[in-house]
N, C-alpha and C positions, 0 to 999 in steps of 0.2 A: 438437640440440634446444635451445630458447632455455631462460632459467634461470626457473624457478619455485619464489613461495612458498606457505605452505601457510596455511590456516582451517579449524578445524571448525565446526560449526555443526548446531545440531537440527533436522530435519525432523518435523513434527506430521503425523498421516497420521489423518482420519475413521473413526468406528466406522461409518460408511456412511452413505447420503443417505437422504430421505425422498422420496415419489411428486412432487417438483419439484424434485428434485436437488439440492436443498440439504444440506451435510454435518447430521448431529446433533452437536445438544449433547456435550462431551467429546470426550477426547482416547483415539482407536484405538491405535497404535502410537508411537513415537517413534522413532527413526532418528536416528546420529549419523553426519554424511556432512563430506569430507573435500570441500575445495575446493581446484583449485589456479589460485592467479593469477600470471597472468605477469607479469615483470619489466621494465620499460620498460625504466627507466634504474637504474644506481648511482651512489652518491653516497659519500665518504667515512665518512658517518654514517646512515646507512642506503639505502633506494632508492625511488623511486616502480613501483608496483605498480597495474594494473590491464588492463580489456581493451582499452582505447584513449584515448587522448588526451582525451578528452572524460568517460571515467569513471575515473578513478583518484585515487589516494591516496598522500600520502607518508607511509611505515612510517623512523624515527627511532629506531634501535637503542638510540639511550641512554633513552629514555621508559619506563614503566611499564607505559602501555599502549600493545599494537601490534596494527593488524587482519592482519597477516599476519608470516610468520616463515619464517627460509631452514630448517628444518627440521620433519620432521614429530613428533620428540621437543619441539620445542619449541611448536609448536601445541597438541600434547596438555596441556602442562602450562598455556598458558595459556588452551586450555578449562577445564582443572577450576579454573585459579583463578576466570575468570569466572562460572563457576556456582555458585562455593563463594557468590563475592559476592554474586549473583542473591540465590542461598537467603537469605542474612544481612537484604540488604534487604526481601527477601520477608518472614519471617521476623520484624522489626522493624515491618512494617506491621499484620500480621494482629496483633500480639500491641496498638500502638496501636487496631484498630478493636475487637478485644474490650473492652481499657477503655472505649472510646466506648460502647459497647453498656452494658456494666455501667452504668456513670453513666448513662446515657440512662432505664434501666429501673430503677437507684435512686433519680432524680428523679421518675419517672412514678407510681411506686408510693405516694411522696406524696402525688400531687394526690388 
Protein backbone atom coordinates (compact mmCIF):
# COMPACT_ATOMS: atom_id res chain seq x y z
CA UNK A 1 0.00 0.00 0.00
CA UNK A 2 1.32 3.39 -1.02
CA UNK A 3 1.93 5.87 1.96
CA UNK A 4 -0.85 8.25 3.05
CA UNK A 5 -1.57 11.41 4.90
CA UNK A 6 -4.23 12.28 6.84
CA UNK A 7 -7.15 15.63 7.13
CA UNK A 8 -9.98 15.90 9.11
CA UNK A 9 -12.60 18.02 8.14
CA UNK A 10 -16.47 18.65 9.09
CA UNK A 11 -19.12 17.41 7.27
CA UNK A 12 -22.57 19.65 7.51
CA UNK A 13 -25.49 17.25 6.94
CA UNK A 14 -29.51 19.07 6.37
CA UNK A 15 -32.21 18.89 8.96
CA UNK A 16 -34.06 17.72 5.69
CA UNK A 17 -35.42 19.32 2.41
CA UNK A 18 -38.39 21.03 1.60
CA UNK A 19 -41.23 19.70 -1.35
CA UNK A 20 -38.21 20.89 -3.98
CA UNK A 21 -35.57 19.37 -2.30
CA UNK A 22 -33.93 22.05 -1.37
CA UNK A 23 -32.04 21.54 2.23
CA UNK A 24 -33.67 23.83 5.19
CA UNK A 25 -32.31 26.50 6.72
CA UNK A 26 -29.61 25.18 9.57
CA UNK A 27 -27.48 22.79 10.33
CA UNK A 28 -28.89 18.89 11.06
CA UNK A 29 -25.86 16.95 12.12
CA UNK A 30 -22.16 17.65 11.92
CA UNK A 31 -19.78 14.76 11.18
CA UNK A 32 -16.08 14.85 11.71
CA UNK A 33 -14.68 12.65 8.73
CA UNK A 34 -11.17 11.59 8.29
CA UNK A 35 -9.63 11.87 4.86
CA UNK A 36 -6.76 10.12 3.63
CA UNK A 37 -4.58 11.60 0.74
CA UNK A 38 -1.99 9.93 -0.87
CA UNK A 39 1.46 10.72 -1.21
CA UNK A 40 2.94 11.37 -4.68
CA UNK A 41 6.31 12.21 -3.98
CA UNK A 42 8.75 12.91 -0.82
CA UNK A 43 10.84 15.46 -0.44
CA UNK A 44 13.48 16.23 2.19
CA UNK A 45 11.09 18.75 3.84
CA UNK A 46 8.07 17.53 3.44
CA UNK A 47 6.02 15.98 0.37
CA UNK A 48 3.46 16.69 -2.31
CA UNK A 49 0.19 15.04 -1.48
CA UNK A 50 -2.70 14.70 -3.51
CA UNK A 51 -4.98 12.40 -5.94
CA UNK A 52 -3.07 13.25 -9.11
CA UNK A 53 -0.89 15.43 -10.77
CA UNK A 54 -3.13 17.90 -11.76
CA UNK A 55 -4.69 18.15 -8.07
CA UNK A 56 -2.26 18.42 -5.45
CA UNK A 57 -0.41 20.22 -2.87
CA UNK A 58 2.89 20.69 -1.41
CA UNK A 59 2.50 19.91 2.57
CA UNK A 60 6.19 21.72 4.06
CA UNK A 61 6.94 20.14 7.39
CA UNK A 62 8.50 23.03 8.72
CA UNK A 63 5.22 25.54 8.12
CA UNK A 64 2.63 26.19 10.66
CA UNK A 65 0.27 25.46 8.49
CA UNK A 66 -0.18 22.02 6.85
CA UNK A 67 -3.24 20.66 4.87
CA UNK A 68 -2.18 17.31 5.50
CA UNK A 69 -0.03 15.33 7.98
CA UNK A 70 1.86 11.68 8.13
CA UNK A 71 -0.06 11.00 11.03
CA UNK A 72 -3.49 10.77 12.34
CA UNK A 73 -2.42 12.14 16.01
CA UNK A 74 -1.12 14.79 14.20
CA UNK A 75 -4.25 15.78 12.13
CA UNK A 76 -6.26 15.56 15.15
CA UNK A 77 -4.41 18.14 16.85
CA UNK A 78 -4.23 20.42 13.98
CA UNK A 79 -7.98 20.11 13.57
CA UNK A 80 -8.62 21.53 16.99
CA UNK A 81 -6.19 24.05 16.38
CA UNK A 82 -7.83 25.18 13.38
CA UNK A 83 -11.21 25.44 14.91
CA UNK A 84 -9.81 26.82 18.08
CA UNK A 85 -8.81 29.60 15.34
CA UNK A 86 -12.23 29.49 13.17
CA UNK A 87 -13.98 30.09 16.81
CA UNK A 88 -11.54 33.27 17.75
CA UNK A 89 -12.05 34.88 14.35
CA UNK A 90 -15.62 34.06 14.44
CA UNK A 91 -15.86 35.21 17.74
CA UNK A 92 -14.00 38.65 16.88
CA UNK A 93 -16.43 39.19 14.24
CA UNK A 94 -19.76 38.73 15.84
CA UNK A 95 -18.44 40.69 18.83
CA UNK A 96 -17.32 43.88 15.94
CA UNK A 97 -21.03 43.50 14.26
CA UNK A 98 -22.80 43.92 17.82
CA UNK A 99 -20.87 47.21 18.31
CA UNK A 100 -21.91 48.04 14.70
CA UNK A 101 -25.42 47.41 15.78
CA UNK A 102 -25.12 49.33 19.10
CA UNK A 103 -23.79 52.48 17.38
CA UNK A 104 -25.95 52.12 14.52
CA UNK A 105 -29.10 52.19 17.06
CA UNK A 106 -27.46 54.78 19.30
CA UNK A 107 -27.13 57.20 16.26
CA UNK A 108 -30.80 56.41 15.08
CA UNK A 109 -32.28 56.98 18.29
CA UNK A 110 -31.14 60.57 17.97
CA UNK A 111 -32.63 61.49 14.83
Amino acid sequence: MSEVWYRYYEVLYSRGCDEWGDPLPGVGRIAVELMEIPVLKRTPCGAWVGYSEHDKKFVNLNWNKRYALPTIAEARASYRARKRREISLMEGRAAVARRALEAAESQWSKE
